[in-house]
VODRENPA-733973 format. One record per residue (C-alpha): x, y, z; residue in three letters. Coordinates in Angstrom, 1 decimal. Layout:
! residues N
<atom><east>X</east><north>Y</north><up>Z</up><residuo>ala</residuo></atom>
...
This chain:
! residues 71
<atom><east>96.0</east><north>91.1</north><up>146.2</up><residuo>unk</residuo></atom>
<atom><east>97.2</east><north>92.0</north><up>143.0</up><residuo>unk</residuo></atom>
<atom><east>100.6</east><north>91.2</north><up>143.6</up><residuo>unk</residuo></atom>
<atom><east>99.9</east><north>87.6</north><up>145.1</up><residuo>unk</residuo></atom>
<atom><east>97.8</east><north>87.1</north><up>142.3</up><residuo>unk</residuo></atom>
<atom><east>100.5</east><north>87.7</north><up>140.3</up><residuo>unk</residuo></atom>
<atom><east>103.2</east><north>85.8</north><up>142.1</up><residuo>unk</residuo></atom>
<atom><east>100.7</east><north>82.9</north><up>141.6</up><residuo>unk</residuo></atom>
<atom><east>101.0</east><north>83.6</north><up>136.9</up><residuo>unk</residuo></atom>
<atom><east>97.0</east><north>84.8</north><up>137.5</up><residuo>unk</residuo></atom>
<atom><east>96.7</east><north>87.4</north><up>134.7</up><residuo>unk</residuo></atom>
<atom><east>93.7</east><north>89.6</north><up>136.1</up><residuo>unk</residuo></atom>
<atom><east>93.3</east><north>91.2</north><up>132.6</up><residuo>unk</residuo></atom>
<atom><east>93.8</east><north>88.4</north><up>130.7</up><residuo>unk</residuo></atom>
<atom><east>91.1</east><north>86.2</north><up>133.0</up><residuo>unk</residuo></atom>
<atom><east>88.6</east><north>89.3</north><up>132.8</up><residuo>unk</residuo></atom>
<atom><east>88.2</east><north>89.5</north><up>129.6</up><residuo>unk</residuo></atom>
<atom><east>88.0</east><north>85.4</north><up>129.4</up><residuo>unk</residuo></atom>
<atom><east>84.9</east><north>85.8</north><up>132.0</up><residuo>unk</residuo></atom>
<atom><east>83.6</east><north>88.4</north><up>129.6</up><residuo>unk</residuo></atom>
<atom><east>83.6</east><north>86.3</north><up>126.8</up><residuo>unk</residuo></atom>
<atom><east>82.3</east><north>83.8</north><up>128.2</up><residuo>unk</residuo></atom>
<atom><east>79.5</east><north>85.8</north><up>129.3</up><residuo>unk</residuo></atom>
<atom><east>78.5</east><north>87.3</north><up>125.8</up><residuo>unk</residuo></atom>
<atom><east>78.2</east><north>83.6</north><up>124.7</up><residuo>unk</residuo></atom>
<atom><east>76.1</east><north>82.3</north><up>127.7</up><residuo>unk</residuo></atom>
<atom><east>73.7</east><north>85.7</north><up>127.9</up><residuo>unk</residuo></atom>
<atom><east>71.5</east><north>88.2</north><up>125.8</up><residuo>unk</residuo></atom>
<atom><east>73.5</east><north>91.3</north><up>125.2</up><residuo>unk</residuo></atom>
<atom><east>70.5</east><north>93.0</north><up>127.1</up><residuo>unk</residuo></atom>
<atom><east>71.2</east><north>90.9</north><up>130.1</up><residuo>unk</residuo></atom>
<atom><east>74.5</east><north>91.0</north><up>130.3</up><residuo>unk</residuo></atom>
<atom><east>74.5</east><north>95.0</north><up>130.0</up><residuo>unk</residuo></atom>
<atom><east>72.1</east><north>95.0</north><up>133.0</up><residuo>unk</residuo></atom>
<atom><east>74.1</east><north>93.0</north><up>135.0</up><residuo>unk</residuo></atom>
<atom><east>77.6</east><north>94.2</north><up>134.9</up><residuo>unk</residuo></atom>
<atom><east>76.3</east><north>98.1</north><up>134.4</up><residuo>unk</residuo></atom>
<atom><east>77.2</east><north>98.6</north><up>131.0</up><residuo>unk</residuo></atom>
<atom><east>76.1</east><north>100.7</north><up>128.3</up><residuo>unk</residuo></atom>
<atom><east>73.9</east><north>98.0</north><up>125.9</up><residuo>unk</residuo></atom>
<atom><east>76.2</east><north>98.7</north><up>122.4</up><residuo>unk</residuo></atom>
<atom><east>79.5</east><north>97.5</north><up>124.8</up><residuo>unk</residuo></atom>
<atom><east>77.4</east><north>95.0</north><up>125.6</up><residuo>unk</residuo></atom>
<atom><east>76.7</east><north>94.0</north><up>121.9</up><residuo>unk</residuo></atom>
<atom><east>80.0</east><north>94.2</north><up>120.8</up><residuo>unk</residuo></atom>
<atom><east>81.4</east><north>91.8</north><up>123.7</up><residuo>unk</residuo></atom>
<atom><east>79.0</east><north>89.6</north><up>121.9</up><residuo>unk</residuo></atom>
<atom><east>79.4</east><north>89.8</north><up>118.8</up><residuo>unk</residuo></atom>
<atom><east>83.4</east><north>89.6</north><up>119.1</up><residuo>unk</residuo></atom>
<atom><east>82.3</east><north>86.6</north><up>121.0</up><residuo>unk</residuo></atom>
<atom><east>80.4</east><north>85.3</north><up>118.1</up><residuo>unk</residuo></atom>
<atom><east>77.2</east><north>84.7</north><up>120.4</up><residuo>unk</residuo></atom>
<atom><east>74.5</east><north>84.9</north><up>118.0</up><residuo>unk</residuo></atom>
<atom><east>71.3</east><north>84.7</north><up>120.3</up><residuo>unk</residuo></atom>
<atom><east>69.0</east><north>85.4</north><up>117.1</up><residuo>unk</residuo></atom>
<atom><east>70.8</east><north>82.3</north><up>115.5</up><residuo>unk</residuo></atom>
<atom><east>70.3</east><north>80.5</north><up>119.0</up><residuo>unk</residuo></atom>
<atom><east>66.4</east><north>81.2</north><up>120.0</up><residuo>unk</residuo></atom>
<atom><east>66.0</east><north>79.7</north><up>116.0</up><residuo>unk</residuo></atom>
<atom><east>67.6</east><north>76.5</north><up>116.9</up><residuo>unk</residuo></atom>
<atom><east>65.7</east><north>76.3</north><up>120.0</up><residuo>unk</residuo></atom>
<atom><east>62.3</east><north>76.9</north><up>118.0</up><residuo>unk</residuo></atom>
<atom><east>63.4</east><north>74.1</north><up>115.3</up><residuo>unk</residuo></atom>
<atom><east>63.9</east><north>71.6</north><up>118.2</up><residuo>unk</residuo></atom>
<atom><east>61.0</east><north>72.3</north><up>119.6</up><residuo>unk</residuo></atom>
<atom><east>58.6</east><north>71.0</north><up>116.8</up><residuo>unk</residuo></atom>
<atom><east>61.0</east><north>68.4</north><up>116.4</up><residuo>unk</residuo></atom>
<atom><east>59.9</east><north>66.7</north><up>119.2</up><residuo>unk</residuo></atom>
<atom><east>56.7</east><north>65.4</north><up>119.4</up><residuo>unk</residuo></atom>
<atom><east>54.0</east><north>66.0</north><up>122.4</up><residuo>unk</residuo></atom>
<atom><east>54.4</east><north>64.2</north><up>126.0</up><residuo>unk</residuo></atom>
């Protein structure tokens, strides 16, 4: 599969660590280490090299919620 994939210009190394990075931005760095079996601190650096700052993130989210005013 390997092979075909490359015949086809699919990097697998080069799209794995894409879906990584991706990952560290989307999910807490305890979450993703839970999910894909990895120690937490790999975990943490995946995110941080992906610049996914959760603690900057779950700030924002508190800001907008007393921004908006109740239903």
């Amino acid at each position: 599969m390997g092979e075909r994939l490359r015949k086809l210009d699919i990097r697998l190394a080069e799209s794995r660590s894409a879906t990584l990075f991706q990952l560290a931005t989307e999910l807490p760095a305890a979450v993703l280490a839970r999910i894909l079996g990895i120690d937490i601190t790999v975990a943490v650096n995946w995110q941080r090299a992906a610049a996914g700052d959760w603690a900057a993130y779950a700030a924002d989210v508190s800001q907008r919620t007393k921004e908006r005013p109740a239903p």
